[in-house]
C-alpha positions in Angstrom: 30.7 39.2 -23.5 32.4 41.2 -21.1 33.8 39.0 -17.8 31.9 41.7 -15.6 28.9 40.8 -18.3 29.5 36.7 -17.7 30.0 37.1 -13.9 26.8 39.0 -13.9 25.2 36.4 -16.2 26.2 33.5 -13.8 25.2 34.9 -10.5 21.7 35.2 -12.3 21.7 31.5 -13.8 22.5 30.7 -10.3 19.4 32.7 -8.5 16.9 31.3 -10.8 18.0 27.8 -10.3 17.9 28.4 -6.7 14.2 30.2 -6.8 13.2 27.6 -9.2 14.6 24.2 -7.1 11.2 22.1 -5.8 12.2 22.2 -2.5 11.6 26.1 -2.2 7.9 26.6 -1.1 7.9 23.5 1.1 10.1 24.2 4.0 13.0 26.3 3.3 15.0 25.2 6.2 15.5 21.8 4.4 16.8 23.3 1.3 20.5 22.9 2.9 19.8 19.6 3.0 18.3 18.7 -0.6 20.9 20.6 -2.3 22.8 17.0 -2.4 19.9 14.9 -1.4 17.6 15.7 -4.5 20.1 14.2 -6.8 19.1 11.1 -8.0 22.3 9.5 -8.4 23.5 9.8 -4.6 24.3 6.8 -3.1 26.4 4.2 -1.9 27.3 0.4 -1.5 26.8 -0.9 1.7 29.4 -3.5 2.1 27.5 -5.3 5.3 24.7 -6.1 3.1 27.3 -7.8 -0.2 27.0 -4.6 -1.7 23.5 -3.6 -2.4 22.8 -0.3 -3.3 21.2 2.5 -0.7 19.9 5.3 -1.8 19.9 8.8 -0.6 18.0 10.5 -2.8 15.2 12.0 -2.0 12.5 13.3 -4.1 11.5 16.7 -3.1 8.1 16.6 -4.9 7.2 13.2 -2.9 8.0 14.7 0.4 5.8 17.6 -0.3 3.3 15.8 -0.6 4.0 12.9 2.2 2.4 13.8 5.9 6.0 14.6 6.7 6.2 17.3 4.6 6.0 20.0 7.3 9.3 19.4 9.3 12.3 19.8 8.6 14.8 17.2 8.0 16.6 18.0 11.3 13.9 17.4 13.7 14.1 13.7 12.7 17.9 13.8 11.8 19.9 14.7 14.7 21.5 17.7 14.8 25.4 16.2 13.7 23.6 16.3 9.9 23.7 20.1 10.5 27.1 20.5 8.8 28.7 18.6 6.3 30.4 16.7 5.6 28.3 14.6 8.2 30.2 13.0 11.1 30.2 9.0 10.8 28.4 9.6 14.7 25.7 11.3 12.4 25.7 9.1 10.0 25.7 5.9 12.6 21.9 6.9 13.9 19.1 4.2 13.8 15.7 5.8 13.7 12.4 4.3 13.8 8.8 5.5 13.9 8.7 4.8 17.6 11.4 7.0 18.0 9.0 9.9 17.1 5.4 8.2 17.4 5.8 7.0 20.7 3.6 8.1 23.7 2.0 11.1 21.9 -2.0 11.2 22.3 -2.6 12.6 18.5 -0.9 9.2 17.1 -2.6 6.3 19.6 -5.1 5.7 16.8 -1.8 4.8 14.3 -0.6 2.0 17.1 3.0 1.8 16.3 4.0 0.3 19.4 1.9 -2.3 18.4 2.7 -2.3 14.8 6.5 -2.5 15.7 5.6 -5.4 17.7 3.7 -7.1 14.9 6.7 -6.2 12.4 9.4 -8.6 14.8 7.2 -11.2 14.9 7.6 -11.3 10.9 8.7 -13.5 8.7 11.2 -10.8 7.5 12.5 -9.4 10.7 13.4 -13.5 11.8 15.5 -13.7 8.8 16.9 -10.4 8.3 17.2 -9.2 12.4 17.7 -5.5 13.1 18.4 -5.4 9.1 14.9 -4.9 8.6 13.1 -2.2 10.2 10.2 0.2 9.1 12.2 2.2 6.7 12.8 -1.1 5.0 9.4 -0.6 3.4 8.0 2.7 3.9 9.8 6.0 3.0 9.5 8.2 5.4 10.5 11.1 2.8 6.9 10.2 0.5 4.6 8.2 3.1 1.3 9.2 2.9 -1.5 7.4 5.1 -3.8 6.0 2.6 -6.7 5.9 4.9 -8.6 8.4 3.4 -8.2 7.4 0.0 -11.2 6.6 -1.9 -9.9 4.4 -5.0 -9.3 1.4 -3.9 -7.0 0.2 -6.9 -4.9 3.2 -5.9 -4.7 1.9 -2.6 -3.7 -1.7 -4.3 -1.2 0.1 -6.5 0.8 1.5 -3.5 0.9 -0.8 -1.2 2.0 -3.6 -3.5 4.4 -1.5 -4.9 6.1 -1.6 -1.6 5.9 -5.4 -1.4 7.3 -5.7 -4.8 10.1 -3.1 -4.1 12.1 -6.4 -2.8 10.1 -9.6 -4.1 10.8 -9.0 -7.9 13.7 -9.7 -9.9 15.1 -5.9 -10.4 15.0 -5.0 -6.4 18.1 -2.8 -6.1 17.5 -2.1 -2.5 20.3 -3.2 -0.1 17.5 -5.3 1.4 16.3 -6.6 -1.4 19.9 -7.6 -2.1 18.7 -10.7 1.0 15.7 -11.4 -0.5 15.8 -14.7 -2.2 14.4 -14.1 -6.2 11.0 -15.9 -6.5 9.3 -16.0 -9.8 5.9 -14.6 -8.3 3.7 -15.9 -11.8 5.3 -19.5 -10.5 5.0 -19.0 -7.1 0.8 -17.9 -7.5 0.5 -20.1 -10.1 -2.8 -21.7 -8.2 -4.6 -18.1 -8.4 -7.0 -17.8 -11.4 -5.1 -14.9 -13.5 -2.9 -13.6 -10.8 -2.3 -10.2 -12.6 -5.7 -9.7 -12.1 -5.7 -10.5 -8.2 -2.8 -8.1 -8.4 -4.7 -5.1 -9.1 -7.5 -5.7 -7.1 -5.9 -7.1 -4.1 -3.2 -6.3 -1.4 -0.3 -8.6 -1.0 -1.1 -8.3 2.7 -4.7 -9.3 2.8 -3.2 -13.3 2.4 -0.1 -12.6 3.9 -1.1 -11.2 6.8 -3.3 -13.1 9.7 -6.7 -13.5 9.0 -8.9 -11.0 10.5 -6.5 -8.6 12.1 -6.5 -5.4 9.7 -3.6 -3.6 8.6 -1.1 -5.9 10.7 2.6 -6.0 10.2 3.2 -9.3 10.5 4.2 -11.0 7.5 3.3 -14.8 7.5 5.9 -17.4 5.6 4.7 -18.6 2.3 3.6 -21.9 3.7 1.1 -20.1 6.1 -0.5 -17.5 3.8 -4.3 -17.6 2.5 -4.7 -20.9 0.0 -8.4 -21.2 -0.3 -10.9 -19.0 -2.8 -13.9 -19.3 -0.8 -12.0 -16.9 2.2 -12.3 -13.8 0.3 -15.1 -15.3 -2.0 -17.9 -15.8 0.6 -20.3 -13.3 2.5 -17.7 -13.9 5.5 -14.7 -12.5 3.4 -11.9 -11.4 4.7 -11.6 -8.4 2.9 -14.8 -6.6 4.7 -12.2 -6.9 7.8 -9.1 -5.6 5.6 -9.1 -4.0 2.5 -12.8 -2.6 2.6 -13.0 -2.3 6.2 -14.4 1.3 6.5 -14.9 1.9 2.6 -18.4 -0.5 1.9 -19.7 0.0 5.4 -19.5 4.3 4.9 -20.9 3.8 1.0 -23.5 2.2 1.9 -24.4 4.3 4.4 -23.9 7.3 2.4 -25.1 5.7 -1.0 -27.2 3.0 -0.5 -27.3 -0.8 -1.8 -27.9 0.3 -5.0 -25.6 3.1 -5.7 -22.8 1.4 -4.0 -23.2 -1.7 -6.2 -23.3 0.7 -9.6 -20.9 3.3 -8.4 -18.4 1.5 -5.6 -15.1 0.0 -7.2 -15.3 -3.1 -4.6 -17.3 -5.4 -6.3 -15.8 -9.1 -5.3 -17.4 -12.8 -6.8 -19.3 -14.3 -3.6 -18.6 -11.6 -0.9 -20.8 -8.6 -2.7 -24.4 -8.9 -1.5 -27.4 -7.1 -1.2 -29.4 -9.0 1.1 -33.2 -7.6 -0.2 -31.9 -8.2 -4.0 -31.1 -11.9 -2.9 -34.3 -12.5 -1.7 -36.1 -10.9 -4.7 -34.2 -13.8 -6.9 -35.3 -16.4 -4.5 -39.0 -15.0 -5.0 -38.5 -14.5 -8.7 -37.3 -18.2 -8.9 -39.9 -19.6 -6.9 -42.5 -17.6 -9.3 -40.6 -19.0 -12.0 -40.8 -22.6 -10.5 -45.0 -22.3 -10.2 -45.4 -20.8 -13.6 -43.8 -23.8 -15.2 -45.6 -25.9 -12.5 -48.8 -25.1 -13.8 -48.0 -24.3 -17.6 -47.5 -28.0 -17.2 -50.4 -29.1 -15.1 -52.7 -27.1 -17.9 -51.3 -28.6 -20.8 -51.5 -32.0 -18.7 -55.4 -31.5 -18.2 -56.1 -30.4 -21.3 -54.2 -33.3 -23.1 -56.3 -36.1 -20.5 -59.8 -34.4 -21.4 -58.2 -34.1 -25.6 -57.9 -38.3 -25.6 -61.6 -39.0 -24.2 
């Protein structure tokens, strides 16, 4: 081959990586930035926090699928990211979701002033401080709001995941790196087959406050949910968390009946259907005279057998 021949060759490997990088066909603008920021292995060890490990990478198929996914990196990163390598003033910025979501009419249903609020009243913002801020669990490059989703073991599966980005053995975040290592079997070892509550159940709906939905505020150990009979009951508190919206719009849509066939939420002592409930109370009651009188008959009949 020819150098002309291999230059050409090159130049052509090069374009089709280019055309064929993930990133093109979300927002082109950001391809600058994900020309680094897509490889996995970028990083560093942050020294303040005893050397933890903090990612850069971000995965370009994620974001184009997060509710960010239409702006570009720059209109949350200000502009001294727009060159590299990036100044250390750049590199210095603190962001939150307030910083964005603040005082705009199309977000007042989202409450993040509030939810910022609940988040440093935390168990984790008193021990880690400013260390711990929104980004500490949600990633703002693959966030998706989960409001709308309709499997509810989906919605388990993410949102524990963030939980257990930290509270597991393996967390490689930098804050994970201040997380004390629980052994989470040991530590729900009074749960009835925890793996089970796992995969039915948020981590928040105990370790949150009772009857506040979607709060931020993490509760210690010592003050989270203890008893069964709070989620088990007809009062649970999963109709004002977890299944807020979800049973009360199946049943509307559905019915009683579909819902209990169709609906994934099905929980021991909080599912019930009122008109079946009182059908079992007749049906007992039926059940209770039959034998009644099965008994008076054979009674009378035995009495008139022995004259």
């Amino acid at each position: 081959m020819t150098k002309t021949n291999l230059v050409v060759f090159q130049s052509f490997i090069f374009l089709f990586l280019l055309l064929s990088h993930p990133a093109i066909g979300q927002n082109k603008d950001n391809h600058f930035c994900l020309r680094c920021h897509s490889m996995q292995t970028l990083g560093y060890r942050d020294a303040a926090t005893g050397g933890g490990l903090v990612s850069l990478y971000v995965d370009s198929v994620q974001f184009k699928h997060s509710n960010h996914r239409n702006l570009k990196c720059l209109d949350c990163h200000n502009a001294g990211f727009a060159s590299y390598p990036h100044t250390q003033q750049a590199k210095s910025e603190k962001l939150l979701c307030t910083t964005c979501h603040q005082n705009e009419e199309k977000f007042d249903s989202f409450h993040f002033t509030d939810k910022q609020e609940e988040l440093e009243r935390s168990i984790h913002y008193k021990k880690l401080g400013d260390k711990f801020t929104c980004f500490s669990c949600h990633d703002p490059h693959s966030f998706r709001d989960m409001r709308h989703e309709t499997n509810v073991r989906q919605i388990v599966h993410t949102d524990n995941k963030i939980c257990l980005n930290c509270h597991n053995s393996t967390a490689a975040s930098s804050v994970g790196k201040l997380v004390p290592k629980v052994d989470l079997n040991t530590a729900h070892s009074w749960l009835p087959n925890p793996q089970l509550h796992w995969q039915t159940v948020r981590c928040v709906e105990c370790h949150t406050p009772t009857g506040e939905f979607n709060s931020h505020e993490i509760l210690p150990a010592k003050q989270a949910v203890h008893k069964c009979e709070t989620c088990h009951s007809e009062n649970s508190i999963l109709l004002a968390k977890l299944y807020r919206f979800r049973t009360t719009e199946s049943r509307q849509k559905l019915g009683y009946l579909k819902t209990m066939i169709y609906n994934t939420p099905y929980v021991t002592g909080m599912t019930r259907i009122p008109s079946i409930d009182r059908l079992s109370i007749l049906i007992f009651i039926l059940m209770l005279l039959g034998l009644s009188a099965h008994g008076l008959g054979r009674w009378i009949s035995n009495k008139r057998g022995n004259r």
